[in-house]
Structures are given as C-alpha cells and as structure tokens.
C-alpha positions as CSV (number, residue, x, y, z in Angstrom):
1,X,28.3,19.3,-24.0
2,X,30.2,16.4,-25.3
3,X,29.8,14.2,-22.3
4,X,25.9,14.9,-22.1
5,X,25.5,13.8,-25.9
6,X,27.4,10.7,-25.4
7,X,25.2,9.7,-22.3
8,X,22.0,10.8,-24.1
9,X,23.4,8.4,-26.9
10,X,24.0,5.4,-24.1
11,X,20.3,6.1,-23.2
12,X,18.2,5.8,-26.3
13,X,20.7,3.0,-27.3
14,X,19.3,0.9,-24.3
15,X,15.8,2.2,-24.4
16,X,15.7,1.6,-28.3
17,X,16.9,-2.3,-27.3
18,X,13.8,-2.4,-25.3
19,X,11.9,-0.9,-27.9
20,X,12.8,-4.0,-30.2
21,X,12.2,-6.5,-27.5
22,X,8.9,-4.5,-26.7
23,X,9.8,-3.0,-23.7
24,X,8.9,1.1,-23.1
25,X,10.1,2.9,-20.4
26,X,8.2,3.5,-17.6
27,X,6.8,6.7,-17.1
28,X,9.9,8.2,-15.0
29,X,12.5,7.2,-17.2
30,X,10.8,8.0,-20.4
31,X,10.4,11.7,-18.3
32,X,13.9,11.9,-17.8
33,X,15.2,11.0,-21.6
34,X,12.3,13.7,-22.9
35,X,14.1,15.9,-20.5
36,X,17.4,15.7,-21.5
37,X,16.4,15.3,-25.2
38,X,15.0,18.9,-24.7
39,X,18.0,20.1,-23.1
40,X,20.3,18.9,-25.7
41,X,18.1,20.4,-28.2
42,X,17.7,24.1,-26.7
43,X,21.8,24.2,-26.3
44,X,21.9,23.0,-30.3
45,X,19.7,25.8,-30.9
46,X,21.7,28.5,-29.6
C-alpha cells in the first residue's frame, strides 16, 4: 500500500503542475488517476 500512495502522490504532483500552467489531463490519464484515487480510497476504508 505504501508504494501505491507514493506513486499516486508522484501523479497528482505532476498533474497538479499542469493544473498551474493550465494544462488538464487528457481524458485517459485523468481515467487512470480517478481510478487509482478510488482504489486508494476503498483500501483506506477498510
């Protein structure tokens, strides 16, 4: 679980620098972070 929250934290650290420069994710990637942001959130929740 460790390994997963500390690549989830390298993703929305790039995707927020885009964000700033006003850049969003494309429709795949932004699929994939929702993903594992869901993921990470059911395992929290058990």
């Amino acid at each position: 679980m460790a390994v997963l929250t500390e690549d989830l934290i390298r993703l929305l650290d790039d995707m927020s620098n885009g964000l700033r420069k006003g850049r969003y994710p494309d429709r795949a990637h932004g699929h994939k972070i929702a993903s594992i942001l869901r993921t990470v959130a059911d395992e929290l929740d058990v």
